[in-house]
N, C-alpha and C positions, 0 to 999 in steps of 0.2 A: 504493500500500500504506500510506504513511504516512496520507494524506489520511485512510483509509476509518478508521485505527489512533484518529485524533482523532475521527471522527465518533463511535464506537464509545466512546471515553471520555467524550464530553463526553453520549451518550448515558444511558451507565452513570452518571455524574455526577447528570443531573436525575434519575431513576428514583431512587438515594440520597435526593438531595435533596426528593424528593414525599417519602419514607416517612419524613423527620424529621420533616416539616411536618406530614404527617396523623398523627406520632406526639404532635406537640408539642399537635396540636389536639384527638387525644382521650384523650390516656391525661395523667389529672388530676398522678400520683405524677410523670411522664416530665420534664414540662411544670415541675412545683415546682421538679425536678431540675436542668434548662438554665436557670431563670431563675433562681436560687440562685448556681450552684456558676459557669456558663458567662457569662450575661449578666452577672452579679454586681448582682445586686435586692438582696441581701441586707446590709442597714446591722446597726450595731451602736451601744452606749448611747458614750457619750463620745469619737464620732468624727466627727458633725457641728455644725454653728453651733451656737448656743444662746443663749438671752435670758435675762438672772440676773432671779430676782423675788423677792421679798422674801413667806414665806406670813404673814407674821404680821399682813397688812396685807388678807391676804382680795381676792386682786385677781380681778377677771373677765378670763376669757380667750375667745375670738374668734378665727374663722380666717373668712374672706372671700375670692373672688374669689382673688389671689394672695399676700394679708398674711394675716398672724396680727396679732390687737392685744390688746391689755392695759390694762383700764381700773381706775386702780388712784387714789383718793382724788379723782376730780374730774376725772383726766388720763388721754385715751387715746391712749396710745402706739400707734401701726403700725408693725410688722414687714416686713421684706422676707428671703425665704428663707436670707439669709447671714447676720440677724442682726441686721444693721443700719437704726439706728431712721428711717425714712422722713418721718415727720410727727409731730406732736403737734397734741392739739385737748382743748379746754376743753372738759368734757360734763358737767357740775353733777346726778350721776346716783351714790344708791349701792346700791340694790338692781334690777338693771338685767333688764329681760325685752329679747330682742332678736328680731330674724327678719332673713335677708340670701340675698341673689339677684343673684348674677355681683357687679357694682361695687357695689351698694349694700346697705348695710347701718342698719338702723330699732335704735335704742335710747332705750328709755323706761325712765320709772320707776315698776316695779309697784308697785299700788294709789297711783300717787302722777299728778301733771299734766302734769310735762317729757318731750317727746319730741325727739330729734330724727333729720333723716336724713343719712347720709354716703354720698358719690359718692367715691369712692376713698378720697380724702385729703383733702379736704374735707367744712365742712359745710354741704349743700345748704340746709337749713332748720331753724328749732327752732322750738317753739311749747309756750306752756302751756295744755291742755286745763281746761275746768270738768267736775268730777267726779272718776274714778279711774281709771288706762287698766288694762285688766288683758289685754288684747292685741294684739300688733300683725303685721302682712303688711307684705310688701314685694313686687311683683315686679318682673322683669328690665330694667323701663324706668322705674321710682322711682314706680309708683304705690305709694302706702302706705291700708294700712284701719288703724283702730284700733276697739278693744270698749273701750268707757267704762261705765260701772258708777256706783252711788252718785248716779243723778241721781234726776227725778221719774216717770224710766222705769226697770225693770227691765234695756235695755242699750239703749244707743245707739251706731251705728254709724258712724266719718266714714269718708269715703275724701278724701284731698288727691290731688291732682298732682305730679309733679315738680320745681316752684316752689315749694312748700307754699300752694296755694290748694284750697282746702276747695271741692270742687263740689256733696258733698251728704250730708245725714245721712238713718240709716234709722234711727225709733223702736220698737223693741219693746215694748209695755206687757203681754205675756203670757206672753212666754217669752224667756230667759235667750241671749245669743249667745257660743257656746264658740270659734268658730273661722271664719275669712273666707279667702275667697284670690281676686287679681283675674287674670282671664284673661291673655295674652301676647299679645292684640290693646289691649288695654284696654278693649276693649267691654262685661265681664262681672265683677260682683260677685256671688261665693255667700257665704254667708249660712250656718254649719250652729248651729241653734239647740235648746236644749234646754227641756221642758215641765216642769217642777216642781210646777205649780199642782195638780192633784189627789193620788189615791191611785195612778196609775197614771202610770210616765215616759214621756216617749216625745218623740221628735227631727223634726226637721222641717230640709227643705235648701231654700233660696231662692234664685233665681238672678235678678238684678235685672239688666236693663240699664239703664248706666251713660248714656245720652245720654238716655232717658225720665226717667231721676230727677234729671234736672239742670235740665230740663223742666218750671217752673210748671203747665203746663197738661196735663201728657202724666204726671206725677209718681206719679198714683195707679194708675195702668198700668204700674209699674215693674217688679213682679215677673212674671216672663215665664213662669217654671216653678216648682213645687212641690212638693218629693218629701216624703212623711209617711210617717216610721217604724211599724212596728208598737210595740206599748207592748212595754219595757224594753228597746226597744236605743236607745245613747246613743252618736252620733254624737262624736268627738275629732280628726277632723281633714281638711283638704280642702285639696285640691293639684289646680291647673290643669295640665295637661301637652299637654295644648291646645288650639287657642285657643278652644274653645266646648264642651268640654267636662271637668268636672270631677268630678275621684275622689276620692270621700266614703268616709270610714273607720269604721266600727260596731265593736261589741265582738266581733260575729261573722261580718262580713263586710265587702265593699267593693262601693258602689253607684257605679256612674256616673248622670250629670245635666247633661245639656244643656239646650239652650236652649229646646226641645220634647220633650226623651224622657228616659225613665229605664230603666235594666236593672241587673241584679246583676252585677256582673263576676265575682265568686268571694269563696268562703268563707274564712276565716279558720278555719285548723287547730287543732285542741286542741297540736298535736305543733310552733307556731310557738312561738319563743323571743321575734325581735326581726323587728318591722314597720316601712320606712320609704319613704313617697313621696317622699322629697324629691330622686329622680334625676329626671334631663329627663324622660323621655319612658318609665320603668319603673320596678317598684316591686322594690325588696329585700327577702328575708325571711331568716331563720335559722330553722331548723327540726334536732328531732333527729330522726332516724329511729326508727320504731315498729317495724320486723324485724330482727332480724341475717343478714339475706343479704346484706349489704354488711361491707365492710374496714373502713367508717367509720363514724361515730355522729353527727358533725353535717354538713351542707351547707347553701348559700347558694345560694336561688334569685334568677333576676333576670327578671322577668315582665317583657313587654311591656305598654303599656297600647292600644297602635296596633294589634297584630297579634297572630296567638297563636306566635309565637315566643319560649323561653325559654333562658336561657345559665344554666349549673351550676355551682359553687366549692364543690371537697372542704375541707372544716376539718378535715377526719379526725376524731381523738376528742378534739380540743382543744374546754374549753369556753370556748364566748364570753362575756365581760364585759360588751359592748354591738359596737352598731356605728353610727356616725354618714356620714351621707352630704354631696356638696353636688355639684350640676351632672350631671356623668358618673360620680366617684369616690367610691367605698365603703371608710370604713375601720373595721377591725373589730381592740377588743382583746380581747385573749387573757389577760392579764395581764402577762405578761415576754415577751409578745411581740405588735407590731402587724403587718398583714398589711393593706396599701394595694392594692384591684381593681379595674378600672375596668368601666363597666356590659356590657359582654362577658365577666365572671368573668374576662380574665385579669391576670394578678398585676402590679401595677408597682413595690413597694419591698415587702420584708419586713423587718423590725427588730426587733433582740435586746435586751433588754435585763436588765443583772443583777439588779434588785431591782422589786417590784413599779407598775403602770405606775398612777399617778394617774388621770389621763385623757386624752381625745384630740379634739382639734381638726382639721376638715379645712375646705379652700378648694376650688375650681376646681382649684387651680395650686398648693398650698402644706399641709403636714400638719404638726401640734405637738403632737408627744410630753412630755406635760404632770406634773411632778415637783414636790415639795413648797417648790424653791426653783431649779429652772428648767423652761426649754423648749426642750428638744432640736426643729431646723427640718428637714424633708424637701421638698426642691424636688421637685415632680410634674411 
């Protein structure tokens, strides 16, 4: 009798326990509810670490991998989640354009020659370019491209290696290069460049491989694929998510481009707010809704780029600030409130804050709540 008494609760037990679980999983309000109030997600302003900085000194703020850094008159400090400063490193840089991916992190100096690249806490490489760099990629194994500008070409493109050794330049003498990004094998450079030369714009995506253009002999064979916009749409951004093929970003849509094929992935909504590739393997959107049959006014989708599976995040009728991504983690201000989601929509820190929120830095591993005279740190 007893025996059957346990089986019978421990029964009654998991049946409970499904119906938290597929509550947790679909009911959006349930789910805020248990990680708020139950798990306790939810931080508030002057109760974690924090980095003092000085605004009057105009410093740059950075979040990477699992530091936040601050490069503030030539010096960039690193952060580790408690606060405490990790490394310093000499970066002779004061208008800084940057791009960072897992450990490494590319900072130049826009329209200016110094680049360099850092692997955690070090710096892997520096070099002074001839011309103007006006942009730079990195990705997840220290390949770096750079757009140089101001030569006797209209853009020139390098890609170095992870030693900083230059394998090879792409010369454009007819059209402008807005944006690059190198595949996660290292086999592939895109290319998304812009037409200016007539009355009519129009964009073009080039996808080179990187061992034909290294290749004296094999060099003028480099471009393997070539996607041509129609005239007025203007190509702003390209993210590898993998490793041979890359998603190209239009004003009104998003093109995939491989290494022999091209297709449209999808449209770009009049009804999106904020657009970001820069998750592994999916892309973020903020969008408000065009009906009111919902409870809520804005939501965050999270598209796959591999499959057609997509994960949903209610913001309810909060409106969004921005939202910045990096790796798997989405964080999104609100004003006096940030909401950190990882690429499944669900929730991993919520934070309060009493006065309006500057801005916001996110890492792999690490998030900075950014204030006119500090940096509130949230360990991810």
């Amino acid at each position: 009798m007893k025996k059957n008494l346990k089986i019978s609760i421990l029964i009654l037990l998991g049946i409970l326990l499904a119906i938290v679980i597929a509550r947790y999983i679909t009911d959006e309000e349930y789910r805020y509810l248990i990680d708020t109030k139950v798990l306790k997600k939810e931080l508030e302003q002057d109760t974690l670490s924090t980095i003092e900085i000085n605004y009057e000194r105009t410093p740059s703020i950075f979040a990477y991998d699992k530091y936040v850094a601050v490069l503030d008159k030539n010096t960039f400090n690193i952060y580790t989640h408690d606060g405490s400063k990790f490394a310093e490193l000499n970066i002779n840089i004061s208008k800084p354009i940057v791009a960072s991916r897992g450990k490494y992190i590319v900072v130049a100096e826009q329209n200016g020659k110094k680049i360099y690249l850092i692997n955690g806490d070090n710096i892997a490489w520096q070099n002074d370019i001839n011309g103007e760099i006006s942009g730079v990629n990195v990705n997840r194994n220290g390949y770096v491209s750079v757009i140089v500008t101001n030569t006797t070409y209209k853009s020139v493109v390098i890609l170095y290696n992870p030693e900083g050794k230059e394998l090879f330049r792409s010369f454009l003498s007819s059209t402008y290069a807005v944006c690059t990004d190198i595949s996660n094998n290292n086999k592939y450079l895109a290319i998304g460049e812009v037409d200016y030369s007539g009355t009519i714009v129009k964009s073009n995506i080039k996808i080179l491989s990187i061992a034909l253009a290294q290749n004296k002999s094999e060099k003028e064979n480099a471009v393997i694929n070539k996607y041509e916009s129609n005239t007025g749409e203007i190509v702003s951004a390209i993210r590898y998510q993998d490793k041979d093929i890359a998603m190209c970003m239009f004003n009104k849509y998003i093109q995939k481009v491989g290494i022999d094929s091209s297709s449209k992935f999808m449209d770009i909504s009049p009804e999106v707010l904020f657009f970001d590739m820069g998750l592994r393997d999916k892309f973020a959107l903020i969008e408000k809704q065009s009906s009111g049959l919902f409870s809520y006014e804005y939501q965050m989708k999270l598209k796959s780029t591999t499959n057609t599976s997509e994960n949903l995040y209610i913001l309810k009728n909060d409106v969004p600030k921005s939202i910045i991504v990096s790796s798997d983690v989405i964080g999104i201000n609100l004003g006096t409130e940030v909401q950190i989601v990882n690429s499944n929509g669900m929730l991993l820190k919520s934070y309060k804050s009493k006065q309006e929120i500057k801005s916001l830095v996110v890492g792999d591993s690490i998030a900075g709540i950014i204030y006119k005279d500090k940096i509130e740190l949230i360990d991810l």
